[in-house]
N, C-alpha and C positions, 0 to 999 in steps of 0.2 A: 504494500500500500504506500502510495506518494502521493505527501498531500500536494496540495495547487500551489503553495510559497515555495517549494521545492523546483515545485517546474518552471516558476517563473522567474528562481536564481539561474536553474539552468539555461533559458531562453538571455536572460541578460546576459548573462558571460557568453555563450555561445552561436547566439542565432546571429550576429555579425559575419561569424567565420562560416556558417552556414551557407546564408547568405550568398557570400563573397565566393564561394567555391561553386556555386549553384549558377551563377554569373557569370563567372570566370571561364566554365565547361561547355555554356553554353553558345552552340554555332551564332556566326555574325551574322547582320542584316545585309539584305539582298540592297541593291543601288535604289530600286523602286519602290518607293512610299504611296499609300494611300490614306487619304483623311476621308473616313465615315463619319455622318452624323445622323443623327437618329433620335426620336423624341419619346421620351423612355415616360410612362407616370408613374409616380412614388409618393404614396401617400395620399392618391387623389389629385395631386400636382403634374403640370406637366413638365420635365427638364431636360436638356439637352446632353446628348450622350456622345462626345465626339474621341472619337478613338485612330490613332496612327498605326497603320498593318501595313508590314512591308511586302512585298512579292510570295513572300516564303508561307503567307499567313503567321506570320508571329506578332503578337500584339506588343507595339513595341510603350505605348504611353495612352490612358486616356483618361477625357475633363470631361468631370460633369459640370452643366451650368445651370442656371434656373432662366436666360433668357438668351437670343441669339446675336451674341456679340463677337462681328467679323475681329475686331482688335484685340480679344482673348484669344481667338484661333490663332490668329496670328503670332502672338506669344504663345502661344501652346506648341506650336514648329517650330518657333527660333527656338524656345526652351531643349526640344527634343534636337535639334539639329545642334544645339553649342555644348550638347553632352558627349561628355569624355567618351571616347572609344566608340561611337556609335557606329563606324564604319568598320570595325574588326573582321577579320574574315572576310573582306571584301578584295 
Protein backbone atom coordinates (compact mmCIF):
# COMPACT_ATOMS: atom_id res chain seq x y z
CA UNK A 1 0.00 0.00 0.00
CA UNK A 2 1.32 3.65 -1.04
CA UNK A 3 -0.32 6.39 0.01
CA UNK A 4 -0.83 9.53 -2.44
CA UNK A 5 2.02 11.80 -0.53
CA UNK A 6 4.40 9.08 -1.40
CA UNK A 7 3.48 9.36 -5.18
CA UNK A 8 3.53 12.71 -5.25
CA UNK A 9 7.32 12.92 -3.71
CA UNK A 10 7.86 10.55 -6.33
CA UNK A 11 6.25 12.53 -9.39
CA UNK A 12 8.23 15.66 -7.86
CA UNK A 13 11.63 14.21 -7.81
CA UNK A 14 11.03 12.28 -10.87
CA UNK A 15 8.43 13.10 -13.41
CA UNK A 16 11.03 15.91 -14.87
CA UNK A 17 13.50 13.00 -15.87
CA UNK A 18 10.51 11.22 -17.19
CA UNK A 19 9.51 13.80 -18.99
CA UNK A 20 12.77 14.77 -20.58
CA UNK A 21 13.49 11.13 -21.74
CA UNK A 22 9.90 10.76 -23.11
CA UNK A 23 10.94 13.92 -25.32
CA UNK A 24 14.05 13.25 -25.98
CA UNK A 25 13.06 9.48 -27.72
CA UNK A 26 10.61 10.99 -29.36
CA UNK A 27 10.99 11.02 -33.50
CA UNK A 28 11.14 14.97 -34.96
CA UNK A 29 8.59 16.81 -36.75
CA UNK A 30 7.91 16.54 -40.31
CA UNK A 31 8.67 20.39 -42.25
CA UNK A 32 4.72 20.49 -42.71
CA UNK A 33 2.48 22.11 -40.19
CA UNK A 34 -1.08 22.35 -39.92
CA UNK A 35 -3.36 24.71 -37.71
CA UNK A 36 -6.83 23.02 -36.95
CA UNK A 37 -9.42 24.93 -35.21
CA UNK A 38 -12.48 23.75 -34.13
CA UNK A 39 -15.37 24.95 -31.64
CA UNK A 40 -15.33 22.48 -28.89
CA UNK A 41 -18.51 23.24 -25.84
CA UNK A 42 -17.51 22.96 -22.29
CA UNK A 43 -19.61 23.49 -19.98
CA UNK A 44 -22.58 24.64 -22.19
CA UNK A 45 -19.80 27.21 -23.49
CA UNK A 46 -18.66 27.45 -26.70
CA UNK A 47 -14.59 27.63 -27.16
CA UNK A 48 -12.10 27.51 -29.50
CA UNK A 49 -9.98 24.55 -29.92
CA UNK A 50 -6.89 25.29 -32.12
CA UNK A 51 -4.38 22.70 -32.36
CA UNK A 52 -0.66 22.54 -34.52
CA UNK A 53 -0.33 18.65 -36.23
CA UNK A 54 2.48 18.35 -38.37
CA UNK A 55 2.57 15.84 -41.59
CA UNK A 56 3.21 12.90 -39.22
CA UNK A 57 -0.11 13.59 -37.37
CA UNK A 58 1.75 14.22 -34.13
CA UNK A 59 0.04 16.83 -32.07
CA UNK A 60 2.69 19.17 -31.67
CA UNK A 61 0.84 22.20 -29.28
CA UNK A 62 -2.72 23.28 -28.72
CA UNK A 63 -4.86 26.66 -27.22
CA UNK A 64 -7.99 26.69 -26.12
CA UNK A 65 -9.72 30.01 -26.31
CA UNK A 66 -13.14 31.34 -25.20
CA UNK A 67 -13.30 33.66 -28.51
CA UNK A 68 -11.78 33.92 -32.06
CA UNK A 69 -8.76 35.94 -31.98
CA UNK A 70 -6.55 35.98 -35.21
CA UNK A 71 -3.52 37.68 -32.88
CA UNK A 72 -3.60 34.70 -30.25
CA UNK A 73 -3.13 32.33 -33.26
CA UNK A 74 -0.71 34.15 -34.39
CA UNK A 75 1.23 33.99 -31.05
CA UNK A 76 0.31 30.51 -30.62
CA UNK A 77 2.85 29.76 -34.03
CA UNK A 78 5.51 32.08 -33.27
CA UNK A 79 5.28 30.42 -29.78
CA UNK A 80 5.50 26.99 -31.28
CA UNK A 81 7.92 27.98 -34.05
CA UNK A 82 10.73 29.88 -31.59
CA UNK A 83 10.66 26.43 -29.49
CA UNK A 84 13.87 24.97 -28.98
CA UNK A 85 14.57 21.91 -31.09
CA UNK A 86 11.24 21.96 -32.98
CA UNK A 87 12.93 20.92 -36.01
CA UNK A 88 14.89 17.80 -34.69
CA UNK A 89 14.80 14.95 -36.96
CA UNK A 90 14.38 16.85 -39.70
Amino acid sequence: MVSRETVRNWVNRFGRHFADCIKRDRPGTSDKWHLDEVVVPINGEKFRLWRAVDANGTVLDVLVQKQRNAKAASRFLKRLIDRPNWRRGS
